[in-house]
Backbone as XML, in Angstrom:
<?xml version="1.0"?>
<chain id="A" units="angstrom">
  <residue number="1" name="UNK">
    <atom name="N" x="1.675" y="243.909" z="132.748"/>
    <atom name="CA" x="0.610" y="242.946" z="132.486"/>
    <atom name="C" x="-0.414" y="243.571" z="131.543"/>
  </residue>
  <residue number="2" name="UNK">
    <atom name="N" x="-1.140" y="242.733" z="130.719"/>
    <atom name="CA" x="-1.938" y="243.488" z="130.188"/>
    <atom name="C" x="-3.258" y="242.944" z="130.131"/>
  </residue>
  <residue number="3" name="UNK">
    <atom name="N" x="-4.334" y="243.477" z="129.939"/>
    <atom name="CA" x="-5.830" y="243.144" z="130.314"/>
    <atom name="C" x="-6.263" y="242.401" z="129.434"/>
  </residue>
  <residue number="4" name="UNK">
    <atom name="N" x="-6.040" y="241.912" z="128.427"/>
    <atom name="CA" x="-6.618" y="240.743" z="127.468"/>
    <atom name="C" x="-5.604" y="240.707" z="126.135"/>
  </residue>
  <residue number="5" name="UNK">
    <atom name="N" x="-6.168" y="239.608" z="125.229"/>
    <atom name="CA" x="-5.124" y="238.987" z="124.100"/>
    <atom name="C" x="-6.152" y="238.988" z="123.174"/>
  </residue>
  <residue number="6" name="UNK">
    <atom name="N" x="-5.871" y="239.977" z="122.063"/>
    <atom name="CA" x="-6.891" y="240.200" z="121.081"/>
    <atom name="C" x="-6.409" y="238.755" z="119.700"/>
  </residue>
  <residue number="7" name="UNK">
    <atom name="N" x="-7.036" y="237.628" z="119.772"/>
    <atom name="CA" x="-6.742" y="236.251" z="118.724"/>
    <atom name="C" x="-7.740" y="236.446" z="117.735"/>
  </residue>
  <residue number="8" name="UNK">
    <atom name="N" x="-6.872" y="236.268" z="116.328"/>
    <atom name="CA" x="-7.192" y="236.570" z="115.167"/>
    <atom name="C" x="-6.396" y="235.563" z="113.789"/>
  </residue>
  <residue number="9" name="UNK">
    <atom name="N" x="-7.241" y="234.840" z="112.994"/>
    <atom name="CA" x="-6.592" y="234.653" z="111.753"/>
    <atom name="C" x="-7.321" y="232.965" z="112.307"/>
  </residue>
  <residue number="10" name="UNK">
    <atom name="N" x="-6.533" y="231.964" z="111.529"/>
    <atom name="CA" x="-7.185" y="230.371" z="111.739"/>
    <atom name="C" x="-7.194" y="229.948" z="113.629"/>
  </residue>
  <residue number="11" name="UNK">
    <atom name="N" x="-5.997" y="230.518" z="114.243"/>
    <atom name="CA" x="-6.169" y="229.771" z="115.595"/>
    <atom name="C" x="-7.479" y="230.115" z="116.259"/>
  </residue>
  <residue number="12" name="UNK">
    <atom name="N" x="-7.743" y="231.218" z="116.040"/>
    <atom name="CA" x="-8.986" y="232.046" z="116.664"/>
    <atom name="C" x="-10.240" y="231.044" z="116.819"/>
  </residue>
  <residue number="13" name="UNK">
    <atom name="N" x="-10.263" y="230.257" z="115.518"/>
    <atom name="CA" x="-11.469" y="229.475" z="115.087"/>
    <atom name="C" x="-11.202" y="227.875" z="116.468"/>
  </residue>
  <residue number="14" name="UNK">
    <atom name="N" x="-10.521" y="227.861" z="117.087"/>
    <atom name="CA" x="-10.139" y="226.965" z="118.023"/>
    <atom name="C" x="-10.482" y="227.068" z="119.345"/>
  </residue>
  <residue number="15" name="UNK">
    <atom name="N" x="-11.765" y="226.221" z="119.741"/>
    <atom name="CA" x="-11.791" y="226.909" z="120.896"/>
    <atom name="C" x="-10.650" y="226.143" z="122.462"/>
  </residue>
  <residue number="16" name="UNK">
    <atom name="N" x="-10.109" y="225.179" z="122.285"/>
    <atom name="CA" x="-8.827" y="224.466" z="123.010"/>
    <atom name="C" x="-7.724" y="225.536" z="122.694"/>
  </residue>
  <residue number="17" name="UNK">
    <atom name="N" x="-7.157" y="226.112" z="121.670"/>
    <atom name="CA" x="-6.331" y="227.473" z="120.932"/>
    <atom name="C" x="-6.416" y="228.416" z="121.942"/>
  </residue>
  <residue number="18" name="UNK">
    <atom name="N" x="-7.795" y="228.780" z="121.761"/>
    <atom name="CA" x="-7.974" y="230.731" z="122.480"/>
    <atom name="C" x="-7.829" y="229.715" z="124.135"/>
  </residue>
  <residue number="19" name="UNK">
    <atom name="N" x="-8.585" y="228.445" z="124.210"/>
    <atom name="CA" x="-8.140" y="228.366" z="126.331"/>
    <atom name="C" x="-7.115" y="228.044" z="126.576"/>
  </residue>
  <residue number="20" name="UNK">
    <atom name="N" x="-5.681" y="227.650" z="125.454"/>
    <atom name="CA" x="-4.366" y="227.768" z="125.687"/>
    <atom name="C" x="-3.703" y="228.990" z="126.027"/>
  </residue>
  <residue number="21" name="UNK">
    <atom name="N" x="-4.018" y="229.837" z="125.326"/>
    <atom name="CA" x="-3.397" y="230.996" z="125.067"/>
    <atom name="C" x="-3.773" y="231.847" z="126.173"/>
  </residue>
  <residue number="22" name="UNK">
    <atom name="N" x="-5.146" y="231.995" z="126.631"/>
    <atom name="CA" x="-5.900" y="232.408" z="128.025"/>
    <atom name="C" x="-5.132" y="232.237" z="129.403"/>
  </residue>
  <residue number="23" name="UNK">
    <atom name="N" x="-4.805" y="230.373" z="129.093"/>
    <atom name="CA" x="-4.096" y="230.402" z="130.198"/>
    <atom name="C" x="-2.486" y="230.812" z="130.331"/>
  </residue>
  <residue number="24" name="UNK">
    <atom name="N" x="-2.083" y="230.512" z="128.825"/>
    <atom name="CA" x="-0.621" y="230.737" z="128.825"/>
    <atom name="C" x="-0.068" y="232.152" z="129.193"/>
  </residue>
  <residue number="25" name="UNK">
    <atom name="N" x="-1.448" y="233.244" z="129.144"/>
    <atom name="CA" x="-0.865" y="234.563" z="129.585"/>
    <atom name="C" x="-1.421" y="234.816" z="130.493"/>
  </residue>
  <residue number="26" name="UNK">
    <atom name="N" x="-2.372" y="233.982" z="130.983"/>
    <atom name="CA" x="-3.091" y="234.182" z="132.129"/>
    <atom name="C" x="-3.739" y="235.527" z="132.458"/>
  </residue>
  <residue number="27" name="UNK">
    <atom name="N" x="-4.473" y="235.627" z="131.171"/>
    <atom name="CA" x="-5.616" y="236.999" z="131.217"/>
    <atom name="C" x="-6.732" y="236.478" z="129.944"/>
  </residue>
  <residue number="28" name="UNK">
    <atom name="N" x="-7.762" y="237.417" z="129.769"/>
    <atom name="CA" x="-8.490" y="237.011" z="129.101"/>
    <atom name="C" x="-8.571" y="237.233" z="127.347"/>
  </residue>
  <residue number="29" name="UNK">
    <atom name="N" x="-9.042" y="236.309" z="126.562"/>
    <atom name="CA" x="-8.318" y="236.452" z="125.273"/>
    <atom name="C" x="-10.152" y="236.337" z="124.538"/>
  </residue>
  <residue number="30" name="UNK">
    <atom name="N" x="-9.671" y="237.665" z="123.122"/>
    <atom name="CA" x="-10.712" y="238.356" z="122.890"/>
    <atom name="C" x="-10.794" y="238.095" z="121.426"/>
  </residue>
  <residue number="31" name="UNK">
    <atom name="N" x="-11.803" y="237.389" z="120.871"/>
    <atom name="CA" x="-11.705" y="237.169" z="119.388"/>
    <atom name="C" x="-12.669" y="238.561" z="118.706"/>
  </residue>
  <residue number="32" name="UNK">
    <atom name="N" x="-12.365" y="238.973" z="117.974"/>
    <atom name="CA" x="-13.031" y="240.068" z="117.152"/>
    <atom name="C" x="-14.299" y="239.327" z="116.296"/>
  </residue>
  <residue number="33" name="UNK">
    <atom name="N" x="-15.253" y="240.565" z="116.140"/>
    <atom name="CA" x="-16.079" y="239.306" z="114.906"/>
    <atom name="C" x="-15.772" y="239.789" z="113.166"/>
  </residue>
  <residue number="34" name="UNK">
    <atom name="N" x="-14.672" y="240.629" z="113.487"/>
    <atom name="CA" x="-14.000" y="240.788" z="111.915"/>
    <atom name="C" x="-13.174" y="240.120" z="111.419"/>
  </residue>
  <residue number="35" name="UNK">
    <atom name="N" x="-13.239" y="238.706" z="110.641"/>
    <atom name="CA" x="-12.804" y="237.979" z="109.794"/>
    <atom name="C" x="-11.463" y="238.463" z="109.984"/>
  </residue>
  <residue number="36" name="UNK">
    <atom name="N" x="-10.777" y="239.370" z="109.346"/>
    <atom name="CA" x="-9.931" y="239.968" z="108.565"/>
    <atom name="C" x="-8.994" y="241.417" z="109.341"/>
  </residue>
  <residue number="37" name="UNK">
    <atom name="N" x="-9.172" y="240.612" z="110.853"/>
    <atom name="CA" x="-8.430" y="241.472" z="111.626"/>
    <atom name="C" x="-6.870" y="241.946" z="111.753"/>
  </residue>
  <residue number="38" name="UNK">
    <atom name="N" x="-6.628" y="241.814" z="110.949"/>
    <atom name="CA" x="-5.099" y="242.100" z="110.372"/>
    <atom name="C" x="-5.448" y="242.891" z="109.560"/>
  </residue>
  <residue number="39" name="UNK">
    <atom name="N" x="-5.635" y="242.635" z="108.254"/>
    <atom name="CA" x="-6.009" y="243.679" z="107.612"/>
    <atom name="C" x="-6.478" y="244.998" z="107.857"/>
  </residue>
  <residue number="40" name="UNK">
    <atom name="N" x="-7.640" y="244.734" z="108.939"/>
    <atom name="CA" x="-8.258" y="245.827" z="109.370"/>
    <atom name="C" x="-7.297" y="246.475" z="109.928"/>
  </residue>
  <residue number="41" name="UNK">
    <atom name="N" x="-6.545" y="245.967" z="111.534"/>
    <atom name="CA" x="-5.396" y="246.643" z="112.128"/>
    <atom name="C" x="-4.419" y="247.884" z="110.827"/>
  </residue>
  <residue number="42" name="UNK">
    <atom name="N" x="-3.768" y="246.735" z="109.750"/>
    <atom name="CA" x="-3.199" y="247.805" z="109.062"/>
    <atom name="C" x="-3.908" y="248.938" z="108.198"/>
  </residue>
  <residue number="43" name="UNK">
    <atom name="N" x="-5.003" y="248.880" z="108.014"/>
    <atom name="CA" x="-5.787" y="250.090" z="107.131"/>
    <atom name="C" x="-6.274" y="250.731" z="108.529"/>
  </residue>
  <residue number="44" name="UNK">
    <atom name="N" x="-6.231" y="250.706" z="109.815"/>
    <atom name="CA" x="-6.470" y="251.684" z="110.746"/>
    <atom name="C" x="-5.438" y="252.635" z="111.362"/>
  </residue>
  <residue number="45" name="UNK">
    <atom name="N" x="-4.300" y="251.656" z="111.112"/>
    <atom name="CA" x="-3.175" y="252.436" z="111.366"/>
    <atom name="C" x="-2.372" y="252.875" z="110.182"/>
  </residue>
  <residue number="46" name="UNK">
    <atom name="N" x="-2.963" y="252.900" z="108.918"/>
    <atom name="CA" x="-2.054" y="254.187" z="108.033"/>
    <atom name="C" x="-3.775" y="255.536" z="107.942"/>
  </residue>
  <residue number="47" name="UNK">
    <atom name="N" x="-4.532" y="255.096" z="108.461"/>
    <atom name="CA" x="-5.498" y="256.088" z="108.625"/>
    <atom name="C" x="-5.177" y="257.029" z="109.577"/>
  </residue>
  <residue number="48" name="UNK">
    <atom name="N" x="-4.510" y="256.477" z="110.843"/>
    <atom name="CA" x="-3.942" y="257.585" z="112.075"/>
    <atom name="C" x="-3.186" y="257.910" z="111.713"/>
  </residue>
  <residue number="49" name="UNK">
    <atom name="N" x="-1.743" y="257.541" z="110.575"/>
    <atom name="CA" x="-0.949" y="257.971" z="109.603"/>
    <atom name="C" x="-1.022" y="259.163" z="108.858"/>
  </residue>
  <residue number="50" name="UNK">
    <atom name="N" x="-1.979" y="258.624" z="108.307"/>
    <atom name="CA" x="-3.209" y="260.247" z="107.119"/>
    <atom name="C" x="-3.096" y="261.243" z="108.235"/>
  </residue>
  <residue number="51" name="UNK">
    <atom name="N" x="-3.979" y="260.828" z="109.100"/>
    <atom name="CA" x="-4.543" y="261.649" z="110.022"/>
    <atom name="C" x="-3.803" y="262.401" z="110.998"/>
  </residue>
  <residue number="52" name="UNK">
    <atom name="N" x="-2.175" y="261.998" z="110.998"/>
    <atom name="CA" x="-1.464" y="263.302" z="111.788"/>
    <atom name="C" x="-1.420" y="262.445" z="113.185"/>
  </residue>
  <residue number="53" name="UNK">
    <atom name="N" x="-1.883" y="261.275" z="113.212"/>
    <atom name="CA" x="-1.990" y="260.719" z="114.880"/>
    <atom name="C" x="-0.770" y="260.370" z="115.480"/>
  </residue>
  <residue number="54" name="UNK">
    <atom name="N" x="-0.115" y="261.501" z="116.370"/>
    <atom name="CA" x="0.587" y="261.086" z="117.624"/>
    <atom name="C" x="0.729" y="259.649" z="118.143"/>
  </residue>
  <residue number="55" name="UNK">
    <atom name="N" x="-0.112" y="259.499" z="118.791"/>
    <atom name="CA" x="-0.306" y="258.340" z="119.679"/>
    <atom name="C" x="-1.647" y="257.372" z="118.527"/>
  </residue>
  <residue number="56" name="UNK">
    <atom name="N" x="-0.766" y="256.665" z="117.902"/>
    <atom name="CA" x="-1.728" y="255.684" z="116.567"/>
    <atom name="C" x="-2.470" y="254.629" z="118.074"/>
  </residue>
  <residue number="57" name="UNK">
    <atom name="N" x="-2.353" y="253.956" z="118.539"/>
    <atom name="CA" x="-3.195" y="253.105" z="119.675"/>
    <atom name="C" x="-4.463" y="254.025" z="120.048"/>
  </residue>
  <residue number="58" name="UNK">
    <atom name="N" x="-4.359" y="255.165" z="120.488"/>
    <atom name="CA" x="-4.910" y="255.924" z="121.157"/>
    <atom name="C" x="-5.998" y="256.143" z="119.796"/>
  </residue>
  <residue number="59" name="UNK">
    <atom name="N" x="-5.298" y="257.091" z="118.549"/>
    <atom name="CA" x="-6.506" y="257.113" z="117.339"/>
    <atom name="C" x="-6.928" y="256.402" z="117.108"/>
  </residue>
  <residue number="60" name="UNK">
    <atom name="N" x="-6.530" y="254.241" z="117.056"/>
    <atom name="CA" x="-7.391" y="253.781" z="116.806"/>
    <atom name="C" x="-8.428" y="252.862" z="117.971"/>
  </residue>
  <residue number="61" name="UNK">
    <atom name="N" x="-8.424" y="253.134" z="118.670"/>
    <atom name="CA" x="-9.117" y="253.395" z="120.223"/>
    <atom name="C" x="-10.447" y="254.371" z="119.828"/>
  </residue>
  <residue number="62" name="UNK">
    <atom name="N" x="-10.056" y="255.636" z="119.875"/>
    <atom name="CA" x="-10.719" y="256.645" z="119.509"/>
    <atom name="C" x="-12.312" y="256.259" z="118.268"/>
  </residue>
  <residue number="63" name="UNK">
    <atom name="N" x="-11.297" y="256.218" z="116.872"/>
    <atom name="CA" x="-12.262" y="256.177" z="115.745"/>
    <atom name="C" x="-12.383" y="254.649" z="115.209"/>
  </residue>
  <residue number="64" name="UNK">
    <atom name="N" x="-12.179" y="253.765" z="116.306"/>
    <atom name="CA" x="-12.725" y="252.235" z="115.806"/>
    <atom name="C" x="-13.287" y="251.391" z="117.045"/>
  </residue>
  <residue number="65" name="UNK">
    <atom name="N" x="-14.310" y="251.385" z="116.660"/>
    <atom name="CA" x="-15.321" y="250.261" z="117.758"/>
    <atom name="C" x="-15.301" y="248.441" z="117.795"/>
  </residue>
  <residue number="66" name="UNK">
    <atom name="N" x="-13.965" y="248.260" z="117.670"/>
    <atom name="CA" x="-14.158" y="246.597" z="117.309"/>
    <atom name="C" x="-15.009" y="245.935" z="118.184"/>
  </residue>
  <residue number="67" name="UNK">
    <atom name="N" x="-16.084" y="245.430" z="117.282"/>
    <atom name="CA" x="-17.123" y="244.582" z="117.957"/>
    <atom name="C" x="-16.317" y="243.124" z="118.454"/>
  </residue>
  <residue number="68" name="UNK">
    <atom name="N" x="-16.299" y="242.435" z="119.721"/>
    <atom name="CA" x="-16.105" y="241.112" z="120.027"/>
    <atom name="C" x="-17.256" y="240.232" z="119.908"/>
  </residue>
  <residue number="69" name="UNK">
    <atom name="N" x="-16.678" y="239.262" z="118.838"/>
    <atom name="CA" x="-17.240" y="237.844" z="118.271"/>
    <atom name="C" x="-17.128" y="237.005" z="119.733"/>
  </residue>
  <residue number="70" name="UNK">
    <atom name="N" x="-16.674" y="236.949" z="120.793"/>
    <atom name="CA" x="-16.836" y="236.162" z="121.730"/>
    <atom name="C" x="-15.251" y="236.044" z="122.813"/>
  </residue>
  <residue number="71" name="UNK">
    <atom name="N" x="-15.430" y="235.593" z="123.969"/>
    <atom name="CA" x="-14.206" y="236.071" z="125.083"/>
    <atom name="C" x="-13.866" y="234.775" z="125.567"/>
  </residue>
  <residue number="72" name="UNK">
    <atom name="N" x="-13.016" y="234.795" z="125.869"/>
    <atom name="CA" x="-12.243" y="233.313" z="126.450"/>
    <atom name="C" x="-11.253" y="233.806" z="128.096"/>
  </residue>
  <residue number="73" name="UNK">
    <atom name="N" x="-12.264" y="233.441" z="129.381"/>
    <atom name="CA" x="-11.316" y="233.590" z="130.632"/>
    <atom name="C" x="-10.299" y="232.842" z="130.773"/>
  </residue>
  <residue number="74" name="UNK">
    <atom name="N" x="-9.371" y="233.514" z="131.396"/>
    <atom name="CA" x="-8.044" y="232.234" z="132.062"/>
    <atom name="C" x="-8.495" y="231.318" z="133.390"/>
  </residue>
  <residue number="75" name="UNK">
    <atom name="N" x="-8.342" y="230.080" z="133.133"/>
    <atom name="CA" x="-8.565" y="229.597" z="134.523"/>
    <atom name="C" x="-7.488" y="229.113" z="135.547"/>
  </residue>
  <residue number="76" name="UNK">
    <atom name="N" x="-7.290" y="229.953" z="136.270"/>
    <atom name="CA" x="-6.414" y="229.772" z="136.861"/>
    <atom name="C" x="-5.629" y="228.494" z="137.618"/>
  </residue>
  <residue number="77" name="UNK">
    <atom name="N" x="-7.046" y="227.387" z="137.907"/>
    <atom name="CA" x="-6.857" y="226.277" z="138.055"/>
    <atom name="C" x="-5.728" y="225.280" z="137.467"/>
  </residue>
  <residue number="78" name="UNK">
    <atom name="N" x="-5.434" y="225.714" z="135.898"/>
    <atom name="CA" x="-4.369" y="225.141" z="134.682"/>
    <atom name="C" x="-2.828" y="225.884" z="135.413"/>
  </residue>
  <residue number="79" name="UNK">
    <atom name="N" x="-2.994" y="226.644" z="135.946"/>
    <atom name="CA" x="-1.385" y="227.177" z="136.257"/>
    <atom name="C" x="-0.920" y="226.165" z="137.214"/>
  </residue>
  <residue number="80" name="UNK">
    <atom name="N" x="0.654" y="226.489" z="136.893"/>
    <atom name="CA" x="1.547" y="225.435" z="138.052"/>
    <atom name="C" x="0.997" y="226.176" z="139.899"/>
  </residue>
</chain>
């Protein structure tokens, strides 16, 4: 299981989108407030690349602070 669903690109901008997806994995789903979170993802991970990083999740954990633009709970109520 995992602790939240990081939504990014046009669905993000949806807020019916991110409480589908909330419930469809039934955890909480996390919009970034960086536009261009793809992008970013890949220029962080050829930086842990550069950088010799083992465990790339972990380096970019480490040397990136993604600020959240706003959070979306699952309500459990929507499940069968």
């Amino acid at each position: 299981a995992c602790d939240e669903v990081r939504l990014v690109g046009g669905g993000a901008k949806s807020a019916l989108w991110r409480q589908i997806v909330a419930d469809a994995f039934g955890t909480r789903v996390v919009c970034p407030v960086e536009p261009e979170s793809a992008a970013l993802g890949a220029a962080l991970q050829a930086a842990a690349h550069v950088a010799g990083a083992v465990d790339v999740g972990e380096w970019i954990t480490t040397h990136h602070d993604a600020p959240v633009a706003l959070t979306v709970e699952a309500d459990p109520s929507s499940w069968p």
